[in-house]
Phi, psi and omega in degrees: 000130177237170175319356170259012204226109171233180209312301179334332194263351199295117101026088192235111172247162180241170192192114187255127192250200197254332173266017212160181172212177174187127183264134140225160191265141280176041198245030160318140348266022182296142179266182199285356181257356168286346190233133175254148166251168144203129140226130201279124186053235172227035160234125157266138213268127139264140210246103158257181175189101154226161194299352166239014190202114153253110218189117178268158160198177186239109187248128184307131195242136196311323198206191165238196188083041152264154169237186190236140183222165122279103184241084151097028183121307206247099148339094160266128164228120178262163145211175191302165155316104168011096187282064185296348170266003185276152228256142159098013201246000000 
């Protein structure tokens, strides 16, 4: 990733299971010691910080209640199922 590639250019998928869901981000080659994750709600906040790119950005995650894992580049955040009973959903 270099100084032209921003949260807009990222390789982001979603995957809806029957138990859950699981978004992942996609930030080969920055290595995994390279990244701080949170997630706030139902945003995960990601952080890099390499000698050529310091840099935040948010990627919207379906609900809240997720966590964040890292494998090799690529941001996983799973969560529970879909909360379809909550009012406005």
């Amino acid at each position: 990733m270099d100084t032209a590639h921003d949260a807009a250019e990222l390789h982001v998928s979603r995957t809806d299971h029957d138990d859950g869901w699981t978004v992942a981000v996609d930030l080969h080659p920055v290595n995994d010691e390279a990244v701080t994750a949170e997630v706030v709600d139902d945003t995960a906040i990601i952080a890099l910080d390499t000698p050529m790119v310091r840099t935040e950005f948010d990627v919207a995650l379906p609900d809240s209640g997720g966590t964040a894992s890292l494998h090799n580049g690529v941001l996983v955040v799973e969560g529970p199922a879909l909360n379809t009973s909550a009012p406005g959903r």
